[in-house]
Biotite code that builds the C-alpha atoms (Angstrom):
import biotite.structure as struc

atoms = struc.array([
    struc.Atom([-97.719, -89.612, 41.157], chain_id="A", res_id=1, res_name="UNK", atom_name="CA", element="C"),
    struc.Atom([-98.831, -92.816, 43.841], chain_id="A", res_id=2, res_name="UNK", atom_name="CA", element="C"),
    struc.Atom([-94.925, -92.808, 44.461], chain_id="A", res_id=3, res_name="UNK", atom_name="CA", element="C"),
    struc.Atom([-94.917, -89.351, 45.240], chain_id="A", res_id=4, res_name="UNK", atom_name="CA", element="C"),
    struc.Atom([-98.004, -89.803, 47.300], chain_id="A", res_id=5, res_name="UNK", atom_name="CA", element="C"),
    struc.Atom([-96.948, -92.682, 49.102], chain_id="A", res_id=6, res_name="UNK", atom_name="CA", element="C"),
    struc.Atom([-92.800, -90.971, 49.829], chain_id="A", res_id=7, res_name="UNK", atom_name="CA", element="C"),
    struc.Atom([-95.252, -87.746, 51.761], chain_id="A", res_id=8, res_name="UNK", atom_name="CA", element="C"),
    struc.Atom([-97.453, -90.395, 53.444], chain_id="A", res_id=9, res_name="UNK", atom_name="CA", element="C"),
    struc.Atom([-93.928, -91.623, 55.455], chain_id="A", res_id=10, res_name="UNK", atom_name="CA", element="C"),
    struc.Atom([-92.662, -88.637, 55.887], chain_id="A", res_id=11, res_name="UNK", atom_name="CA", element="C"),
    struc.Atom([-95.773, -87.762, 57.488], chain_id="A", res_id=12, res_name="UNK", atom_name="CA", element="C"),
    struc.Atom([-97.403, -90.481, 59.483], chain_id="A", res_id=13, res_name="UNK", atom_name="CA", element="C"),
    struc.Atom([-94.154, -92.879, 59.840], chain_id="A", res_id=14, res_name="UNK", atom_name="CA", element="C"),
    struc.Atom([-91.553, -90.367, 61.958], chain_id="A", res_id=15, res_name="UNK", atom_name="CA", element="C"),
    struc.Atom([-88.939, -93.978, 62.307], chain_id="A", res_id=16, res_name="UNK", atom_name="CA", element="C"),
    struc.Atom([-88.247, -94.439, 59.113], chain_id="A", res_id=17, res_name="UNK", atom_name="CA", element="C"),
    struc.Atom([-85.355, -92.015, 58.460], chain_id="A", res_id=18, res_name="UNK", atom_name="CA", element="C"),
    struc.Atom([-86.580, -89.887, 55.510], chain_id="A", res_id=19, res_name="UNK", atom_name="CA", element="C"),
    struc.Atom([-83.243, -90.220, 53.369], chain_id="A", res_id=20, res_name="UNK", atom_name="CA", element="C"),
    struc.Atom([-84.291, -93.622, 53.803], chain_id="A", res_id=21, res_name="UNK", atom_name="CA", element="C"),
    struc.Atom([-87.713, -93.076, 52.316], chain_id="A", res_id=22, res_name="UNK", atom_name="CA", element="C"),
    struc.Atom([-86.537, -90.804, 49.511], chain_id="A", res_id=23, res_name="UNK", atom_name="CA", element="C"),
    struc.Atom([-83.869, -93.674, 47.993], chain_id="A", res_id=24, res_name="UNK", atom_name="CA", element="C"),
    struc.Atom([-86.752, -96.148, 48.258], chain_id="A", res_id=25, res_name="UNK", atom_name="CA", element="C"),
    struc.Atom([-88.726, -94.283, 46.226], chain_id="A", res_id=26, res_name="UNK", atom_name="CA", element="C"),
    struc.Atom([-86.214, -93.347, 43.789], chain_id="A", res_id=27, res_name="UNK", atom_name="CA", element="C"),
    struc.Atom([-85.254, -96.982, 42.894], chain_id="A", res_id=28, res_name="UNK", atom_name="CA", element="C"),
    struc.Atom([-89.029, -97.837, 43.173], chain_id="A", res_id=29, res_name="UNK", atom_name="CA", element="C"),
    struc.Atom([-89.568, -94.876, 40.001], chain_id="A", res_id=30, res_name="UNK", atom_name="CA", element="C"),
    struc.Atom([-86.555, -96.450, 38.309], chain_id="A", res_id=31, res_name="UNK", atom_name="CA", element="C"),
    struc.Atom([-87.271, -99.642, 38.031], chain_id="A", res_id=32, res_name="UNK", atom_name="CA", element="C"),
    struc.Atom([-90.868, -98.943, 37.149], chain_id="A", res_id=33, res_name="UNK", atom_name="CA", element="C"),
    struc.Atom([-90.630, -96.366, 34.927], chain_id="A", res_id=34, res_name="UNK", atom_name="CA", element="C"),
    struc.Atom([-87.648, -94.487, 33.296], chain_id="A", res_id=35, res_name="UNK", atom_name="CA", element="C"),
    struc.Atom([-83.919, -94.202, 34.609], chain_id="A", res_id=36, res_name="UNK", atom_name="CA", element="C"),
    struc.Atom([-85.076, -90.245, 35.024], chain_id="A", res_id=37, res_name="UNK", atom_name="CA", element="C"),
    struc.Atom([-87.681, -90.767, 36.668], chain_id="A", res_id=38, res_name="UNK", atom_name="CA", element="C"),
    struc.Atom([-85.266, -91.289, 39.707], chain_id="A", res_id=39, res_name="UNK", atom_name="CA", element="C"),
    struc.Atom([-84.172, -88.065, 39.199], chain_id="A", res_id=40, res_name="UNK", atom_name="CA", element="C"),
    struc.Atom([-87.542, -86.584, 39.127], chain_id="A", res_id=41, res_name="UNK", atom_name="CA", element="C"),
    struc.Atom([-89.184, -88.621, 41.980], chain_id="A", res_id=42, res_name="UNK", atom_name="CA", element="C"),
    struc.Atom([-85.708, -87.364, 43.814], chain_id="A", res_id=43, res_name="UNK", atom_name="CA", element="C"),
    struc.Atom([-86.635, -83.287, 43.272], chain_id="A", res_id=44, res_name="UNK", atom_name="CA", element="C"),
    struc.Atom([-90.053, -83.547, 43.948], chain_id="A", res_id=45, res_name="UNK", atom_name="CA", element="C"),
    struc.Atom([-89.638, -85.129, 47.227], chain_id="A", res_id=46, res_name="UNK", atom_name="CA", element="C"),
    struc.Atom([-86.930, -83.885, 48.272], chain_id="A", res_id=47, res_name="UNK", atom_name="CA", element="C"),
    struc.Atom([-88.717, -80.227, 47.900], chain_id="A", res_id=48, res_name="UNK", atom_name="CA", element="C"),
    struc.Atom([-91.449, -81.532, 50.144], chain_id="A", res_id=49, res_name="UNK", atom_name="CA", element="C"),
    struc.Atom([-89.358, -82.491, 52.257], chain_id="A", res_id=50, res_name="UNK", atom_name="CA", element="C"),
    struc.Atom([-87.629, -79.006, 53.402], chain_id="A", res_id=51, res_name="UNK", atom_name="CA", element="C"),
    struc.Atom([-91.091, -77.581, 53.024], chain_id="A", res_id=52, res_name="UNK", atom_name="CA", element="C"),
    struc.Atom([-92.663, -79.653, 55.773], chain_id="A", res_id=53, res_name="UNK", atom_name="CA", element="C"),
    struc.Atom([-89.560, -79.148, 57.677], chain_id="A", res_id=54, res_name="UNK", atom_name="CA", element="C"),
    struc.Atom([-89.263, -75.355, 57.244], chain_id="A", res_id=55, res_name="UNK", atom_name="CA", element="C"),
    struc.Atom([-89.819, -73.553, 60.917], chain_id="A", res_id=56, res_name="UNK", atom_name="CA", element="C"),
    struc.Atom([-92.700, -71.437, 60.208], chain_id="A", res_id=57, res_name="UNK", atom_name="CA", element="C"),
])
């Protein structure tokens, strides 16, 4: 979940780092800290926050 947090916290407040750069970061970060899916998961969760925040409205 604080990897989850922390991937939304740079998309939000750091607009330089590129976010497919932010999402891989995070995915090796769940992988080597938890389980080999948890890449996967970290990958689908941010990855949907990401088109929501970027979604014209």
């Amino acid at each position: 979940m604080l990897l989850m947090e922390m991937g939304v916290c740079e998309f939000l407040y750091f607009p330089t780092i590129p976010t497919k750069v932010t999402i891989n970061e995070y995915i090796d970060l769940a992988k080597a800290y938890s389980t080999p899916q948890s890449g996967q998961f970290v990958n689908g969760i941010l990855d949907n926050i990401l088109k929501d925040l970027t979604r014209p409205t």
